[in-house]
MIDOSE-1310 file (N, C-alpha, C; in nm, 2 decimals, decimal comma, always signed):
residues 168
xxxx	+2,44/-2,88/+0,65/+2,58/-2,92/+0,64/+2,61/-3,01/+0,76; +2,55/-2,96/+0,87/+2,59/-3,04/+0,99/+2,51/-3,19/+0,97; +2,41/-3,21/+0,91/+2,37/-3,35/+0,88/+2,43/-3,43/+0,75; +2,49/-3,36/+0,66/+2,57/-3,45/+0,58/+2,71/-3,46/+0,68
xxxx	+2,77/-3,37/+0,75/+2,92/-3,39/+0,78/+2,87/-3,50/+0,92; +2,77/-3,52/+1,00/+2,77/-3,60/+1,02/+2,71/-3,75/+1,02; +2,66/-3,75/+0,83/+2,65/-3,88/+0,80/+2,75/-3,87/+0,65; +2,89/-3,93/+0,69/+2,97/-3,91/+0,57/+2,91/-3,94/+0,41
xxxx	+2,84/-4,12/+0,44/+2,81/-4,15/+0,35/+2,68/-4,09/+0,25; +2,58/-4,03/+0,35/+2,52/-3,97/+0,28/+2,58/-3,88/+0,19; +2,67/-3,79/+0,21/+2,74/-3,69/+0,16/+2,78/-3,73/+0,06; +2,87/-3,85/+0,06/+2,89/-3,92/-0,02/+2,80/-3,98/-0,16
xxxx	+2,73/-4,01/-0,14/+2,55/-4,03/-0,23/+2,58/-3,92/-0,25; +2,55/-3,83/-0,22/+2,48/-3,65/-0,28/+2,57/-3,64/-0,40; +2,73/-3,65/-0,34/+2,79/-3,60/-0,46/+2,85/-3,66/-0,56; +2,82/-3,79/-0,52/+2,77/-3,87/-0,67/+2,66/-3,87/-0,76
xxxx	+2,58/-3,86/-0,67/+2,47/-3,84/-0,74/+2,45/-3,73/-0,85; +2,51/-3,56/-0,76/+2,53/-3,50/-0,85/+2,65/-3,46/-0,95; +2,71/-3,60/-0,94/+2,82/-3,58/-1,01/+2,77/-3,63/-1,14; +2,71/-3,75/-1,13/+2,61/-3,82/-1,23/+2,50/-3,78/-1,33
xxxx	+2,44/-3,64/-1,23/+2,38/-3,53/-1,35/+2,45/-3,47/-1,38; +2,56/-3,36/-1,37/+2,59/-3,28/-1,43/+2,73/-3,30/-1,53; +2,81/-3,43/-1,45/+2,91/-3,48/-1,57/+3,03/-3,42/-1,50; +3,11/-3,36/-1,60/+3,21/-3,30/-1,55/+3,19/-3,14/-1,56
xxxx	+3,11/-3,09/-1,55/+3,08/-2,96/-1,53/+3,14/-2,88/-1,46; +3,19/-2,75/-1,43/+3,27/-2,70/-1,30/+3,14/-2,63/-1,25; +3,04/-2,58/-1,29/+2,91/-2,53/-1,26/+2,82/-2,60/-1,29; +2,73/-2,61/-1,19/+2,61/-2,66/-1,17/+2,48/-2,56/-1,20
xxxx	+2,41/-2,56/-1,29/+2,28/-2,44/-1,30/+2,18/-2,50/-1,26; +2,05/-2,41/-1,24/+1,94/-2,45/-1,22/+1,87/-2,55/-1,28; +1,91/-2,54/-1,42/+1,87/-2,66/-1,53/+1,91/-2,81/-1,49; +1,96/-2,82/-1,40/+2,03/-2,98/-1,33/+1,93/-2,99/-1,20
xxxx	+1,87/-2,91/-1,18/+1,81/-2,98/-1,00/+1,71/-3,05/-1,07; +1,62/-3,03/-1,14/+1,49/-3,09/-1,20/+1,55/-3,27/-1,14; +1,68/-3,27/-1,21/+1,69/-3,46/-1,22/+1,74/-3,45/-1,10; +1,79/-3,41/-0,98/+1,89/-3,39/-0,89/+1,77/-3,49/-0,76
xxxx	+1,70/-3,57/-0,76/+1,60/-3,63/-0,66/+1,65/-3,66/-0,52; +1,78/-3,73/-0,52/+1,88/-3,73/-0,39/+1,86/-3,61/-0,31; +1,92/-3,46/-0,41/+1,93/-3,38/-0,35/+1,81/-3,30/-0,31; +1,70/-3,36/-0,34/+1,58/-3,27/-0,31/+1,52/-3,39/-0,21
xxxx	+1,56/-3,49/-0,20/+1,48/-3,57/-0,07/+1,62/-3,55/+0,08; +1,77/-3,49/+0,03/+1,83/-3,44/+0,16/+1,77/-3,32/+0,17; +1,72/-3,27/+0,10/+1,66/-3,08/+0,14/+1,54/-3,17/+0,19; +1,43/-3,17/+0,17/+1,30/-3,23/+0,25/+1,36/-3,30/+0,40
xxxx	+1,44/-3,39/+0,41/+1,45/-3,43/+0,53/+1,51/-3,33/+0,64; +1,60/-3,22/+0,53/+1,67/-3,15/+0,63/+1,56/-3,05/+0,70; +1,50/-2,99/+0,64/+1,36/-2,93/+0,65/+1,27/-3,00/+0,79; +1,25/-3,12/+0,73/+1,18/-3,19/+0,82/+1,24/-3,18/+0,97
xxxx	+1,34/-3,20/+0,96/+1,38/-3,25/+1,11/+1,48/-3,09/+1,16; +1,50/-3,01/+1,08/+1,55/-2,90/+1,14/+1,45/-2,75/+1,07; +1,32/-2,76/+1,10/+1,27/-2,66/+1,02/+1,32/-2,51/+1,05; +1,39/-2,41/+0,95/+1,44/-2,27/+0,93/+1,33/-2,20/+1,09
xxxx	+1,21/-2,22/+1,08/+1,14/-2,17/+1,19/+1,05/-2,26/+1,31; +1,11/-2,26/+1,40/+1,01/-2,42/+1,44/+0,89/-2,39/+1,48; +0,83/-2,23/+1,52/+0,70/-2,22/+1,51/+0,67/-2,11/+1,43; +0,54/-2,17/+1,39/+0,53/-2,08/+1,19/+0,47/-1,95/+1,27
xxxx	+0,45/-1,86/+1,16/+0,39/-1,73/+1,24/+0,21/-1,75/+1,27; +0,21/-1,68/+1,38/+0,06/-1,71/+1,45/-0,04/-1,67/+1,35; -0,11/-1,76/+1,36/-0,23/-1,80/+1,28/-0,38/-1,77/+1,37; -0,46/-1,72/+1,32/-0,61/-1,67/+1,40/-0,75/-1,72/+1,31
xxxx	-0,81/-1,84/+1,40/-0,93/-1,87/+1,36/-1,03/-1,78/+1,33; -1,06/-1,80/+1,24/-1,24/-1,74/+1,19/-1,33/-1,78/+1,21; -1,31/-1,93/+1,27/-1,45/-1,96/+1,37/-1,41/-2,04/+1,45; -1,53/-2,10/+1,49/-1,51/-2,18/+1,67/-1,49/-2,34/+1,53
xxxx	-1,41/-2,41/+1,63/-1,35/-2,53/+1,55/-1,34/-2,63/+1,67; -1,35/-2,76/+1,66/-1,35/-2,84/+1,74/-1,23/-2,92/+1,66; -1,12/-2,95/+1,74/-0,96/-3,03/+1,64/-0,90/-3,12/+1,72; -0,91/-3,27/+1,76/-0,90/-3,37/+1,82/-0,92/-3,36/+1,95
xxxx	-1,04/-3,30/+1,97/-1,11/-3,31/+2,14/-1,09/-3,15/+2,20; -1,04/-3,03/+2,14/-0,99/-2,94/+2,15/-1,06/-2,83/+2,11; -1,11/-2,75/+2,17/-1,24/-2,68/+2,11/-1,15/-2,52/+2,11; -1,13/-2,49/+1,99/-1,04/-2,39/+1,93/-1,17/-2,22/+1,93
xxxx	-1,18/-2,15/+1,96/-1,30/-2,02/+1,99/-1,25/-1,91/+1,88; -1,33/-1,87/+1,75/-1,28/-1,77/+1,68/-1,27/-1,66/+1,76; -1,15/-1,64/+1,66/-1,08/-1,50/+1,74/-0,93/-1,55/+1,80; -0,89/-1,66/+1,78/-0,77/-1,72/+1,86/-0,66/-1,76/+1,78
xxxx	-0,59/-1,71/+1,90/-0,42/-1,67/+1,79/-0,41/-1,91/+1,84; -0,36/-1,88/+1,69/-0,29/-1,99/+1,69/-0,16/-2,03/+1,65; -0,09/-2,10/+1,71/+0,09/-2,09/+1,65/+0,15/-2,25/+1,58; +0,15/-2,29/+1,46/+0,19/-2,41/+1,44/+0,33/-2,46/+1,48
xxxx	+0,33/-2,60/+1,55/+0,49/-2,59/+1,63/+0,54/-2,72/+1,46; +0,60/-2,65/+1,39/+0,63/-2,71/+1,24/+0,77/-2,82/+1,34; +0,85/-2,77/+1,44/+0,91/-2,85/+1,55/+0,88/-3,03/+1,51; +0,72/-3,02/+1,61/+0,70/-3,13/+1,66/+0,59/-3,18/+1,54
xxxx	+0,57/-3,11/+1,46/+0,48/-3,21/+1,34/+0,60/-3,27/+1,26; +0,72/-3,23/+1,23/+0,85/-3,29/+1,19/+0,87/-3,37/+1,24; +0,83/-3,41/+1,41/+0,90/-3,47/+1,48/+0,81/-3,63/+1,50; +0,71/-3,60/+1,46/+0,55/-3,67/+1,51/+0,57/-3,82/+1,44
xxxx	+0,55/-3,93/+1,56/+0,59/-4,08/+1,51/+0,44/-4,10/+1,44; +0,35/-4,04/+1,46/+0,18/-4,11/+1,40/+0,20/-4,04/+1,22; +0,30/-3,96/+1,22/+0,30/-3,89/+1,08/+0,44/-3,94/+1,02; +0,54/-4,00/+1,09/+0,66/-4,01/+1,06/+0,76/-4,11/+1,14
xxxx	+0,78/-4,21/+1,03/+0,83/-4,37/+1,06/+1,01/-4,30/+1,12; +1,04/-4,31/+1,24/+1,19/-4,31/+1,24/+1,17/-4,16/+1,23; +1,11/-4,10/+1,34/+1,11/-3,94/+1,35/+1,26/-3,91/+1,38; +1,29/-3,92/+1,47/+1,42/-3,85/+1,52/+1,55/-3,87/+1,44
xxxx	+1,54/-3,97/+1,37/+1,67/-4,01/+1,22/+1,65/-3,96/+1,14; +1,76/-3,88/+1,11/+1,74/-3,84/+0,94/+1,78/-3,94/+0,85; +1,67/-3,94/+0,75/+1,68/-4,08/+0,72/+1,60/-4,02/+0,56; +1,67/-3,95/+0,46/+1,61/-3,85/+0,39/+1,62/-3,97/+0,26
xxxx	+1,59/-4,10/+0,28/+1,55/-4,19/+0,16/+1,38/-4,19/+0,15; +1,33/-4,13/+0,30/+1,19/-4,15/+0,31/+1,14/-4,04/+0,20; +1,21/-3,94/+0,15/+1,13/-3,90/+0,07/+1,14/-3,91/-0,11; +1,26/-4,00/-0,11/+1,29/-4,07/-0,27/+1,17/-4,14/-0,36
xxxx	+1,04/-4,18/-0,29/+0,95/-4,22/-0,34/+0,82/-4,14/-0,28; +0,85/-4,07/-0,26/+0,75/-3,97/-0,22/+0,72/-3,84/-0,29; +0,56/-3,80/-0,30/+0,52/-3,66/-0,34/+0,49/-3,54/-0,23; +0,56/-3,61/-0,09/+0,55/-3,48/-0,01/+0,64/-3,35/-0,06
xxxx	+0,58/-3,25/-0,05/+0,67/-3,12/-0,09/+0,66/-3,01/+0,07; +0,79/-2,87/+0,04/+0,78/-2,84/+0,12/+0,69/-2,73/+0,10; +0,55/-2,68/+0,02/+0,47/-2,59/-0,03/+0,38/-2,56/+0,02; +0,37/-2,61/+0,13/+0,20/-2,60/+0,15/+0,11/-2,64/+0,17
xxxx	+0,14/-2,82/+0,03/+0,04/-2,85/+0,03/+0,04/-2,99/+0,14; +0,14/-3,06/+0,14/+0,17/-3,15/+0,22/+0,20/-3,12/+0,45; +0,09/-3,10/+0,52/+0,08/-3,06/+0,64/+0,19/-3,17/+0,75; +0,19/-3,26/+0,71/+0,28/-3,31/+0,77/+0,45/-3,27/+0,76
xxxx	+0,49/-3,18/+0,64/+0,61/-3,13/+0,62/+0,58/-2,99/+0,62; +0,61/-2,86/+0,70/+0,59/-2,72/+0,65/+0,65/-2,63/+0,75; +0,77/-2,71/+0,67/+0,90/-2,57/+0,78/+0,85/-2,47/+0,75; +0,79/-2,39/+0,61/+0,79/-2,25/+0,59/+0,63/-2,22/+0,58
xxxx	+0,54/-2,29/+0,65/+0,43/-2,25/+0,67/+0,39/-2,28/+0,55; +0,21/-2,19/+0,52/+0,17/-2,22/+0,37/+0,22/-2,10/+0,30; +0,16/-2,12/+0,18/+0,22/-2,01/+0,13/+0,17/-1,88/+0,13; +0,28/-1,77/+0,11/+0,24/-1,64/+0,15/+0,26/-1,53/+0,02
xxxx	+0,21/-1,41/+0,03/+0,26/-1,31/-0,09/+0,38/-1,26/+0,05; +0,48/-1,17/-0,05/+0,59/-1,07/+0,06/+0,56/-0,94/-0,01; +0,55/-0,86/+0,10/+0,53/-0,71/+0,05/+0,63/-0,64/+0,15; +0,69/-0,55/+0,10/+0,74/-0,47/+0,15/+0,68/-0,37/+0,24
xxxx	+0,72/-0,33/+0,36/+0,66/-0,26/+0,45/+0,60/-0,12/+0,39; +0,46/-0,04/+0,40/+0,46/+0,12/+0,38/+0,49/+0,18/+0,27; +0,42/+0,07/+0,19/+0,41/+0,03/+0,05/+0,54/+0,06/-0,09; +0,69/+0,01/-0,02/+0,80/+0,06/-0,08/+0,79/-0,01/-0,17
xxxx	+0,88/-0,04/-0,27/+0,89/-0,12/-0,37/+1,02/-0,17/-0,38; +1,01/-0,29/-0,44/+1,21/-0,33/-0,48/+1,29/-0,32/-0,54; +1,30/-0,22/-0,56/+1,42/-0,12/-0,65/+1,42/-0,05/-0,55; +1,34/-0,02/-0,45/+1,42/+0,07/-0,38/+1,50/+0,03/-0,27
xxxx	+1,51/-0,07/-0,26/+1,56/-0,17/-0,16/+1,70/-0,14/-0,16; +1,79/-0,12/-0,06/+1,95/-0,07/-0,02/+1,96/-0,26/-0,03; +2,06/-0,31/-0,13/+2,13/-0,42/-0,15/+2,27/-0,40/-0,13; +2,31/-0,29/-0,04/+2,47/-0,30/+0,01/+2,50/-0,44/+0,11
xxxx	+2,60/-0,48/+0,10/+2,63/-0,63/+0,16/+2,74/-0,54/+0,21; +2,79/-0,59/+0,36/+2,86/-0,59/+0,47/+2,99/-0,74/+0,44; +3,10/-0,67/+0,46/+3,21/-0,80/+0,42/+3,21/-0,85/+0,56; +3,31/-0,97/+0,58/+3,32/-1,02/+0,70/+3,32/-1,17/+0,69
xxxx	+3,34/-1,23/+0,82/+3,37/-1,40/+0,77/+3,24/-1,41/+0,68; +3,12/-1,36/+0,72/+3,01/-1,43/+0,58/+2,97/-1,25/+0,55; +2,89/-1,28/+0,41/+2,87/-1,18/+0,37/+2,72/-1,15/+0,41; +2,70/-1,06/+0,45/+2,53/-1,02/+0,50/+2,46/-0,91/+0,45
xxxx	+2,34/-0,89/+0,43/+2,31/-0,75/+0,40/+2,35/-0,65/+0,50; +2,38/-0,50/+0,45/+2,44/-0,38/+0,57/+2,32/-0,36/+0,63; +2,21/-0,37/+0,56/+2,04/-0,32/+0,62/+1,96/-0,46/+0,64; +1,91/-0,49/+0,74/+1,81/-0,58/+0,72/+1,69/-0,61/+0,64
xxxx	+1,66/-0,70/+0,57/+1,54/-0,69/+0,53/+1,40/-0,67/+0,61; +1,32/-0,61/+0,59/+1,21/-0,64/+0,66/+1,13/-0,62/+0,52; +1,01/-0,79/+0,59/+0,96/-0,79/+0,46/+0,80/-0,84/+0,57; +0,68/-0,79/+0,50/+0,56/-0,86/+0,55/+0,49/-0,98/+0,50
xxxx	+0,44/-1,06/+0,57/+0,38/-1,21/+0,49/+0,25/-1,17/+0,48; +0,18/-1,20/+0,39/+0,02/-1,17/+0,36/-0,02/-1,31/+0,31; -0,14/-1,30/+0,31/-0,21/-1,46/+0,27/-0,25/-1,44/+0,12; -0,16/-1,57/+0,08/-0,13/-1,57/-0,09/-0,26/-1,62/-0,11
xxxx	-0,31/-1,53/-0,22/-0,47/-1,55/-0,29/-0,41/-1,62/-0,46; -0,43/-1,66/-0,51/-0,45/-1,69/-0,65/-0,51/-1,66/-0,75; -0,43/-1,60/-0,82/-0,53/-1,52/-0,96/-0,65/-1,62/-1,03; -0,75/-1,57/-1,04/-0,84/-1,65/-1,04/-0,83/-1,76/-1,19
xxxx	-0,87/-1,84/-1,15/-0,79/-1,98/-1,24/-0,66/-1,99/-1,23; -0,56/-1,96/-1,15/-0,41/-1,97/-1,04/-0,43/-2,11/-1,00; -0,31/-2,18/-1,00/-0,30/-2,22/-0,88/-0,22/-2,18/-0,73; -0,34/-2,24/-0,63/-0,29/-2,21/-0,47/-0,12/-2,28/-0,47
């Protein structure tokens, strides 16, 4: 929000744009983002340049790796700074501008598969801690200027495998 309110016009775009798919609708469904491309190259840039976590959760080699002059020793916690690969001029024309037309003709995604974009790391399974399940999950919400859960989530990230013939 703070990058549309402070580029009016873009904002402007967006909600033409999705005024253009959906018509006069008073609700927008999930069935409209498919065509919605505006709005999925301001989410990619917003991503890009403010990622949700700017260092992904620490990562540990399985073996000794040599990575641009840098000799990495299995066994070594590693931490991706998603920050400064967002930020990176050798990966990104006009780093520090949001400038979210760069992804209107582009197949970068935020999944995984594309390294130069990965606010949310690669991908992960979530399990519930001490093997609870989700139905048992307390979904009481707390009122107040925003609404929040009363209980925190706590959830664990595991390394997403793919059912065999899956895709990653």
């Amino acid at each position: 929000m703070t990058e549309l309110l402070t580029h009016s016009n873009i904002m402007k775009k967006l909600q033409t744009d999705a005024k253009s798919i959906a018509g006069n609708k008073t609700h927008i469904t999930e069935d409209y983002l498919e065509g919605m491309h505006y709005l999925k190259a301001v989410l990619k840039e917003t991503h890009r340049l403010h990622p949700p976590v700017p260092l992904l959760v620490p990562r540990v080699s399985r073996t000794q790796v040599k990575i641009n002059g840098y000799e990495i020793q299995a066994g070594s916690q590693v931490y991706i700074n998603a920050w400064a690969i967002g930020r990176d001029p050798s990966s990104w024309e006009r780093p520090d501008e949001f400038y979210q037309e760069r992804f209107l003709n582009s197949d970068v995604d935020y999944k995984g598969h594309n390294f130069e974009l990965v606010p949310f790391g690669s991908w992960f399974d979530w399990k519930l801690p001490g093997g609870a399940r989700g139905e048992d999950l307390d979904v009481t919400e707390s009122p107040g200027l925003t609404i929040h859960k009363k209980l925190p989530l706590l959830a664990v990230p595991t390394m997403y495998r793919a059912a065999p013939g899956g895709v990653a």
